[in-house]
OpenMM code with the backbone's topology and positions (N, CA, C; nanometers):
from openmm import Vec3, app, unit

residues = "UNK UNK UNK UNK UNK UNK UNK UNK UNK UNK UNK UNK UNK UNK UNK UNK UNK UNK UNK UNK UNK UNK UNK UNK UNK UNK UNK UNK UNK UNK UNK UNK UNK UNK UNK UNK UNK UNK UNK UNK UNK UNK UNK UNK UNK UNK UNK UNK UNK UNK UNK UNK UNK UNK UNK UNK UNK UNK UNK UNK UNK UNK UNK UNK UNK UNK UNK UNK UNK UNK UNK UNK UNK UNK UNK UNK UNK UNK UNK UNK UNK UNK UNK UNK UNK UNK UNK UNK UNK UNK UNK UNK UNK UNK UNK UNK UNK UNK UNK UNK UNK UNK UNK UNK UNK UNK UNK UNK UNK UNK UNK UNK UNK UNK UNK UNK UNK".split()
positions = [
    Vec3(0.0858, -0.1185, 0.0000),
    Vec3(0.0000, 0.0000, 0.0000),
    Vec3(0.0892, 0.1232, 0.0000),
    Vec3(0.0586, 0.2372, -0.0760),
    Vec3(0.1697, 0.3132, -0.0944),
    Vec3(0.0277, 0.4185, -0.0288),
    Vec3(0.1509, 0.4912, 0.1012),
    Vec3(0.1035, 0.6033, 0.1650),
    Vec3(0.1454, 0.7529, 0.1012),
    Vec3(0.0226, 0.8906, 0.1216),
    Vec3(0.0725, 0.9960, 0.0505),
    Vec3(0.1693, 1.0423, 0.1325),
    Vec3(0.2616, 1.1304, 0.0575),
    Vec3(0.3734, 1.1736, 0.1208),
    Vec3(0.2952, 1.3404, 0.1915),
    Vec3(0.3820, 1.3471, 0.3035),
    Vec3(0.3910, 1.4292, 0.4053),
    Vec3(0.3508, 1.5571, 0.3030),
    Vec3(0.4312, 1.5980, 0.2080),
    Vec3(0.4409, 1.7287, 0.1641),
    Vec3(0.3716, 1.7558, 0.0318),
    Vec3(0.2553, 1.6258, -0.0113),
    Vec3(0.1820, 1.6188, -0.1131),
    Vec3(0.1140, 1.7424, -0.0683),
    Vec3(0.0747, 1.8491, -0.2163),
    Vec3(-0.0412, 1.9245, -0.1434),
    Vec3(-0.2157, 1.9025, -0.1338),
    Vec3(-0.2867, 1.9564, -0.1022),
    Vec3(-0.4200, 1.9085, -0.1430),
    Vec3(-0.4542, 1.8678, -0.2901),
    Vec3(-0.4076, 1.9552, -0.3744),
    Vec3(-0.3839, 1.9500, -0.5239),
    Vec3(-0.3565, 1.8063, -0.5871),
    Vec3(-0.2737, 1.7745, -0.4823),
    Vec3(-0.2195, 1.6415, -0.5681),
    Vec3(-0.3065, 1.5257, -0.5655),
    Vec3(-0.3770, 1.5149, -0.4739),
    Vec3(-0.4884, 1.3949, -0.4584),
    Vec3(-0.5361, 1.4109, -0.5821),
    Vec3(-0.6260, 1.2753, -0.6137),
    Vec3(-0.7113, 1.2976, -0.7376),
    Vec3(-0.8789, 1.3143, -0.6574),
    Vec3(-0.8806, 1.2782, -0.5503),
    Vec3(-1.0625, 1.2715, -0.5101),
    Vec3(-1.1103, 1.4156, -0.4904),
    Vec3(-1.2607, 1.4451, -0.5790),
    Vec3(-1.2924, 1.5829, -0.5518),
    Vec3(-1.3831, 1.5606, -0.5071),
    Vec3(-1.5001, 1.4246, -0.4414),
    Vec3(-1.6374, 1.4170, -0.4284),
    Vec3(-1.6174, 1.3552, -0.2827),
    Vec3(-1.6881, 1.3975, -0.2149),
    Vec3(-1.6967, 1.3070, -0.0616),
    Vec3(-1.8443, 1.3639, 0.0011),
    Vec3(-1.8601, 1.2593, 0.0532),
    Vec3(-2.0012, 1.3058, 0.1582),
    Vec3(-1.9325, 1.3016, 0.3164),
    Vec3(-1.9673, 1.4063, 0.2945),
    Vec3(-1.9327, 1.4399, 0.4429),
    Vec3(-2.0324, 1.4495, 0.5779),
    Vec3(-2.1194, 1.3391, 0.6199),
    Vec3(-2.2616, 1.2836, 0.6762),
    Vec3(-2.3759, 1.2944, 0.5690),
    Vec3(-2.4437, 1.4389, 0.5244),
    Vec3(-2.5508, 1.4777, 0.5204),
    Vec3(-2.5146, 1.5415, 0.3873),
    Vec3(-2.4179, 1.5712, 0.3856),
    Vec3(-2.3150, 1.6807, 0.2623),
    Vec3(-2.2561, 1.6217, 0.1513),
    Vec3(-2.2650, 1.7054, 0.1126),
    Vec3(-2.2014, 1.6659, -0.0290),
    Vec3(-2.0787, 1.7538, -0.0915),
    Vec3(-1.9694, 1.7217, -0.1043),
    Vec3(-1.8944, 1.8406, -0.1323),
    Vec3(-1.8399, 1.7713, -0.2649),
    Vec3(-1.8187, 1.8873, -0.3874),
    Vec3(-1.7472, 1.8867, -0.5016),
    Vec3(-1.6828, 1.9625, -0.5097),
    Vec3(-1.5246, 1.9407, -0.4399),
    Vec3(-1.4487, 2.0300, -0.4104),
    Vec3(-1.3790, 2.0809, -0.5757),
    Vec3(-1.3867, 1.9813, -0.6908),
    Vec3(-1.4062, 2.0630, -0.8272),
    Vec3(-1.4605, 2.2396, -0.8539),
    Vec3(-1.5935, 2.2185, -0.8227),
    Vec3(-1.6630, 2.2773, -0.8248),
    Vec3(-1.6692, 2.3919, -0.6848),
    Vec3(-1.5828, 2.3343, -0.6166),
    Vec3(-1.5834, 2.3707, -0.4860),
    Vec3(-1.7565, 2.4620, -0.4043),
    Vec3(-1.8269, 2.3067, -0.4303),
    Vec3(-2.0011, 2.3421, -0.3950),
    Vec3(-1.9789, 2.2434, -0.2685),
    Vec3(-2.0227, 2.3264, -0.1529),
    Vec3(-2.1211, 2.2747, -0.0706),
    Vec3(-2.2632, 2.2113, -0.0183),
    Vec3(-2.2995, 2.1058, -0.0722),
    Vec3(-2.4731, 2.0697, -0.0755),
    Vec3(-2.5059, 1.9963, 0.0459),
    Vec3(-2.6094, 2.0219, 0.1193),
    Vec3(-2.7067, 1.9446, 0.2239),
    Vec3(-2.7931, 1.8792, 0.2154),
    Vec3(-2.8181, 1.8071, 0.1589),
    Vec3(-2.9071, 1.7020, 0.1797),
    Vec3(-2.9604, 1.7477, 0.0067),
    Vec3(-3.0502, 1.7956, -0.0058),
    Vec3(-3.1020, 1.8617, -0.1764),
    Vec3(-3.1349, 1.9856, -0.1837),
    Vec3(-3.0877, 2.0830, -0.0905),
    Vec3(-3.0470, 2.2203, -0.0656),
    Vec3(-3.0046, 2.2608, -0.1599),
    Vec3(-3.0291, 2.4340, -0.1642),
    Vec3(-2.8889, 2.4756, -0.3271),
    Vec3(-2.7628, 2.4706, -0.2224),
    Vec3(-2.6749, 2.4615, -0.3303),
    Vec3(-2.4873, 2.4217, -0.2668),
    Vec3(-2.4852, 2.5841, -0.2267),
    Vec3(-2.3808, 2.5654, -0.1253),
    Vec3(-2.3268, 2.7193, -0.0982),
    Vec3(-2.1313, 2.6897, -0.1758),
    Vec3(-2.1281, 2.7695, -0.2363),
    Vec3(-1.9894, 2.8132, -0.3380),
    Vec3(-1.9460, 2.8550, -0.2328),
    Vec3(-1.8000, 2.7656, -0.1936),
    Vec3(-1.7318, 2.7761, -0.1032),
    Vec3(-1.5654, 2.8679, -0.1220),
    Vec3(-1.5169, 2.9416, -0.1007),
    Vec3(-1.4077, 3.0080, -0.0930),
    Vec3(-1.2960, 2.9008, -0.1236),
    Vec3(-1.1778, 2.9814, -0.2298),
    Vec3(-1.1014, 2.8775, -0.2393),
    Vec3(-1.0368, 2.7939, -0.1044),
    Vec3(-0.9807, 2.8962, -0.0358),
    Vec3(-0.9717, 2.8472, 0.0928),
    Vec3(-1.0458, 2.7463, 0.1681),
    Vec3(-1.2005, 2.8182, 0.1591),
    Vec3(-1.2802, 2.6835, 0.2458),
    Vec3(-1.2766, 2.5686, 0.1939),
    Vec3(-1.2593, 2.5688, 0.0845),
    Vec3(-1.2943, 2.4191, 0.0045),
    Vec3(-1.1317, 2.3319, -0.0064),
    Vec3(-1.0224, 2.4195, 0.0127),
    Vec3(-0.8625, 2.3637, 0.0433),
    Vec3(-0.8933, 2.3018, 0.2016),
    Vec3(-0.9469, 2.4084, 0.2709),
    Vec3(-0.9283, 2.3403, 0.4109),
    Vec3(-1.0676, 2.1855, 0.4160),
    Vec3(-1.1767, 2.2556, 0.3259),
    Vec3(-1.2404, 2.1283, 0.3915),
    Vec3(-1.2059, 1.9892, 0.3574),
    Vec3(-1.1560, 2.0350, 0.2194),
    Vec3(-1.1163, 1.8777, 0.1515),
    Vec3(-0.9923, 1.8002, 0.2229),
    Vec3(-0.9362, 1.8749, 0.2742),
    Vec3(-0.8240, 1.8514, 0.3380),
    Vec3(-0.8673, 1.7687, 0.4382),
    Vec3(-0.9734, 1.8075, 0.4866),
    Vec3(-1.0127, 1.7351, 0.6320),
    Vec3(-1.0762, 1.6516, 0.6355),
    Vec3(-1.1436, 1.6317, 0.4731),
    Vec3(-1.2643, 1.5286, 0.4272),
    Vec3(-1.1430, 1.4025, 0.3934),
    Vec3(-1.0224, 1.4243, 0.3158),
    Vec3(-0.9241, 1.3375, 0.3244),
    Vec3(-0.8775, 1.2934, 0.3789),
    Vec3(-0.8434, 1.3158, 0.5459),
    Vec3(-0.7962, 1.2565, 0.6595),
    Vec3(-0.8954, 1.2651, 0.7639),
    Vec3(-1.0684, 1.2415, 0.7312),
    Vec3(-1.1832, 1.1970, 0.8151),
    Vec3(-1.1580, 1.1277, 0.9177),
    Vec3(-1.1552, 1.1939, 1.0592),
    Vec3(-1.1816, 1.1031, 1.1773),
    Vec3(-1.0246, 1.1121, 1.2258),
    Vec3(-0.9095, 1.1837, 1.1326),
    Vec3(-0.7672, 1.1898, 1.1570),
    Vec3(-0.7180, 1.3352, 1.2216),
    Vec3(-0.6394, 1.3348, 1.2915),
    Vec3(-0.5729, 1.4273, 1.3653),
    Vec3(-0.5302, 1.5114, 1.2254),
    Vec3(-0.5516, 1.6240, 1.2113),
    Vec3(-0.5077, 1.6856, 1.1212),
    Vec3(-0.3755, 1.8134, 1.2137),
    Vec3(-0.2987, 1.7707, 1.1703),
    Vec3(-0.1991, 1.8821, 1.2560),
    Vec3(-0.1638, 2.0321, 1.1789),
    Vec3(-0.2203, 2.1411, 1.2857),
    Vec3(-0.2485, 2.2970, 1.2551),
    Vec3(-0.1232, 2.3434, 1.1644),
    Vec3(0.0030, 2.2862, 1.1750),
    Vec3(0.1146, 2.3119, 1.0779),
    Vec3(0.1116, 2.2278, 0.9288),
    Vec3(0.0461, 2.1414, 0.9507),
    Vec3(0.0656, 2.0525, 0.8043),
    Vec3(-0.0484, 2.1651, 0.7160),
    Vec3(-0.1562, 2.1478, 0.7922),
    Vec3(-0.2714, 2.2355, 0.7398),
    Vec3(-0.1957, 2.3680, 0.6850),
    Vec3(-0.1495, 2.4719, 0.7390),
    Vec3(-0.0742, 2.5819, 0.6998),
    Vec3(0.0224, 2.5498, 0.6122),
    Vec3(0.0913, 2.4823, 0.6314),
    Vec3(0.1953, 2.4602, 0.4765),
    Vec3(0.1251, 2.3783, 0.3721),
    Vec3(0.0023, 2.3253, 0.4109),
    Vec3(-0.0503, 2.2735, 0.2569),
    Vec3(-0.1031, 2.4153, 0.1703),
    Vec3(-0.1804, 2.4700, 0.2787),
    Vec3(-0.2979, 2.5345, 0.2165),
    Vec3(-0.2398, 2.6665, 0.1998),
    Vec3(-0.1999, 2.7315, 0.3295),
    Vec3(-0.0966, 2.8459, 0.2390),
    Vec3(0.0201, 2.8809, 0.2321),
    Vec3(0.0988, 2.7654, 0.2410),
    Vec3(0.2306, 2.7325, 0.2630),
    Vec3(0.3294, 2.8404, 0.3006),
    Vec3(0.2723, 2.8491, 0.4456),
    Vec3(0.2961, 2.9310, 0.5533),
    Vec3(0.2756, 2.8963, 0.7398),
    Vec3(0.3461, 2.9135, 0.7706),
    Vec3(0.3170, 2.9031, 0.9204),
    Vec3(0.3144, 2.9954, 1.0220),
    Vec3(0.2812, 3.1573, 0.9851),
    Vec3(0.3366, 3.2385, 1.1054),
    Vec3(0.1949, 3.2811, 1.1499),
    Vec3(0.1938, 3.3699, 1.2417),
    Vec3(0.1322, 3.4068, 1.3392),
    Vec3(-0.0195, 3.4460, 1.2142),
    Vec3(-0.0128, 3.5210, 1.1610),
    Vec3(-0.1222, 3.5873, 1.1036),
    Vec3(-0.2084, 3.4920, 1.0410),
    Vec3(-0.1009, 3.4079, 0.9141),
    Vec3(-0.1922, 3.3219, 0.8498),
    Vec3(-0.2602, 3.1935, 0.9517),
    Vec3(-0.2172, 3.1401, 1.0787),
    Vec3(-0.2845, 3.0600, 1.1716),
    Vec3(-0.4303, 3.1457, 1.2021),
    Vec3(-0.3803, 3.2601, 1.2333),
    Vec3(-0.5564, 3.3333, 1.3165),
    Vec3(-0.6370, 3.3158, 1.1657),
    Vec3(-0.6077, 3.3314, 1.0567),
    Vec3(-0.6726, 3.3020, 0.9362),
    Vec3(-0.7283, 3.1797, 0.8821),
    Vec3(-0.6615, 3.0948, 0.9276),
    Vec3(-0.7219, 2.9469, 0.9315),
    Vec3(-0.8181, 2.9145, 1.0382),
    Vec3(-0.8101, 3.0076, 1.1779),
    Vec3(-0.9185, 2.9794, 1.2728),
    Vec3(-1.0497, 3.0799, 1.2134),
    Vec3(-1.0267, 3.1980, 1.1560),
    Vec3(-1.1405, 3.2176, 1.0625),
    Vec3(-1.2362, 3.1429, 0.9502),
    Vec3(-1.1388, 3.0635, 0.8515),
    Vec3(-1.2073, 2.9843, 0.8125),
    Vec3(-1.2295, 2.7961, 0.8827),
    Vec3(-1.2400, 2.8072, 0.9704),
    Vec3(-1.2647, 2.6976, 1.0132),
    Vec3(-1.3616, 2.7336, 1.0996),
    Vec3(-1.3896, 2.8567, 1.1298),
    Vec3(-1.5180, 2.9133, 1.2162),
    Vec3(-1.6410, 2.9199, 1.1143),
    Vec3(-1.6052, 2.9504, 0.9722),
    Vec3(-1.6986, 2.9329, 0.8789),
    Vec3(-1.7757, 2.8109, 0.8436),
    Vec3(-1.6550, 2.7111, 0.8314),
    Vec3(-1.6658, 2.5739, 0.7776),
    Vec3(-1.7553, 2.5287, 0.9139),
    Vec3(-1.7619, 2.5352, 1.0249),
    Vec3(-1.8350, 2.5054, 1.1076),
    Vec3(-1.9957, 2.5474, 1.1073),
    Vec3(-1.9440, 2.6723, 1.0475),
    Vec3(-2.1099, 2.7630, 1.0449),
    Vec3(-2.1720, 2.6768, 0.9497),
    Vec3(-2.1188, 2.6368, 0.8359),
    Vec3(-2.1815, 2.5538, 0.7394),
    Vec3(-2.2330, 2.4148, 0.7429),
    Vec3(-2.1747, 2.3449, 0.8311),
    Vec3(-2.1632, 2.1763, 0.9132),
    Vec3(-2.2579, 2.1977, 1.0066),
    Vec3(-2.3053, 2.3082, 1.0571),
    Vec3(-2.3395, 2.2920, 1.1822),
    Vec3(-2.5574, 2.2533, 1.1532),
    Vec3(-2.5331, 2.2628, 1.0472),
    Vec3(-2.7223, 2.1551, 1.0135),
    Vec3(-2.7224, 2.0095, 1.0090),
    Vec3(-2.5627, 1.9838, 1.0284),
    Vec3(-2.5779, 1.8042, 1.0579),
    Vec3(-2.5571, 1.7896, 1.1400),
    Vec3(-2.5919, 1.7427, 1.2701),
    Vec3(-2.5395, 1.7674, 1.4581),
    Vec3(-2.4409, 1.6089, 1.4340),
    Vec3(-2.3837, 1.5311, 1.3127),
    Vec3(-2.3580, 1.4690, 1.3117),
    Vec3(-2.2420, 1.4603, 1.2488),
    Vec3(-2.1690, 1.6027, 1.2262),
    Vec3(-2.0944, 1.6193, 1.1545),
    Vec3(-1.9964, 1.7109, 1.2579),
    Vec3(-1.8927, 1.7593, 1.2645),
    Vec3(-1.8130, 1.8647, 1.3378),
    Vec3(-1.6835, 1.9004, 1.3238),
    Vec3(-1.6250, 1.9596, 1.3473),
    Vec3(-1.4636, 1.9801, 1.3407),
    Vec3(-1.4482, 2.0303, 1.4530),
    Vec3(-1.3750, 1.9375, 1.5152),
    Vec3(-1.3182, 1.9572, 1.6635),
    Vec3(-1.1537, 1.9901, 1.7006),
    Vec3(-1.1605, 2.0813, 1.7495),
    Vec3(-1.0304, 2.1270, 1.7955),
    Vec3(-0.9405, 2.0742, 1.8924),
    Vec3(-0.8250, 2.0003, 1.8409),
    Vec3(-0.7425, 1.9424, 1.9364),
    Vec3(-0.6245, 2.0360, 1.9678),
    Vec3(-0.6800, 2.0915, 2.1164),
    Vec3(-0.5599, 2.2120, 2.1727),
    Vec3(-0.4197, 2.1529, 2.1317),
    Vec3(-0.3423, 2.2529, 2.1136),
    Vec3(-0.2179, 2.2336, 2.0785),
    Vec3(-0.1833, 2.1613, 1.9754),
    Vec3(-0.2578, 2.0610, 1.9097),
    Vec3(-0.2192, 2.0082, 1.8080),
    Vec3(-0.2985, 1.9907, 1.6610),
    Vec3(-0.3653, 2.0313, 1.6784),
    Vec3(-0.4561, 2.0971, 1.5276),
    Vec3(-0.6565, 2.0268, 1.5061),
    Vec3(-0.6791, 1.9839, 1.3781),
    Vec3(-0.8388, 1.9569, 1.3968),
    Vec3(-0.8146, 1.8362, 1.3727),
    Vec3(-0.9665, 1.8203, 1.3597),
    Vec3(-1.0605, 1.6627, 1.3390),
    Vec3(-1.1742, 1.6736, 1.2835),
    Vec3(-1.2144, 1.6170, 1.1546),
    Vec3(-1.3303, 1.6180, 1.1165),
    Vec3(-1.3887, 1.5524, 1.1246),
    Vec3(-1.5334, 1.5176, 1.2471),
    Vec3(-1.5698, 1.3873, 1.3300),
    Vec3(-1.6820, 1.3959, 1.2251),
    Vec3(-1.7464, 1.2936, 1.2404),
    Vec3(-1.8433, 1.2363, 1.1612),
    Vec3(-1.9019, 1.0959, 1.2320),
    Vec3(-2.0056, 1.1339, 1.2880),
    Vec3(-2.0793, 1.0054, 1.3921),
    Vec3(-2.1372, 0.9463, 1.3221),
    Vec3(-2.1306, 0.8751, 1.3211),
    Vec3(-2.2595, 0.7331, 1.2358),
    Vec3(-2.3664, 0.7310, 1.2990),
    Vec3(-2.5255, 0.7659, 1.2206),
    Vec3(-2.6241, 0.7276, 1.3175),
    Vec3(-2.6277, 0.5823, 1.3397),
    Vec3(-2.7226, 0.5460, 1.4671),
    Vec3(-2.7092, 0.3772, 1.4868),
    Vec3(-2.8344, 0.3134, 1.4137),
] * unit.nanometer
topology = app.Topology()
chain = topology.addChain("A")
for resn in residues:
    res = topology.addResidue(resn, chain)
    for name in ("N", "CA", "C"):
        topology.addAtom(name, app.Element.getBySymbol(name[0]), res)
């Protein structure tokens, strides 16, 4: 099984479609859809960070890998900028109570996704 490398960027994957619980994202298209809702057109950014997180589902995503993928940067400013859009990406998740991005202090997110039973 050949694992992606550390410093692949989001770019390099080939997957643009994932359901993310309730969601639907075509990060192509970079559309957000809910269930059969119109999509909300997501910012290049939002749709770098979400896919990012839709790719390592349920995985520790660490706040530095995230910054050097997405704006291949790590200092002070562009971090408070990633907690902006991840305050968004939440605003948008937050009609599936089954969906979330959870913040692991000190060491970056998680994009949880509960299974109903």
């Amino acid at each position: 099984i050949m694992q992606r490398k550390a410093t692949e960027t989001v770019a390099d994957s080939k997957q643009f479609e994932f359901k993310i619980g309730e969601f639907h994202l075509n990060s192509k298209l970079r559309f957000l859809r809910f269930r059969d809702e119109e999509p909300v057109k997501l910012s290049p950014k939002e749709n770098e960070l979400l896919r990012l997180l839709a790719l390592h589902e349920n995985d520790l995503m660490p706040r530095e890998l995230a910054l050097t993928k997405i704006w291949r940067d790590d200092n002070y400013f562009t971090s408070r900028s990633m907690d902006v859009y991840i305050a968004k990406l939440r605003k948008y998740l937050k009609q599936d109570e089954n969906v979330e991005i959870v913040n692991i202090h000190g060491e970056g997110f998680r994009l949880v996704i509960n299974q109903e039973a």
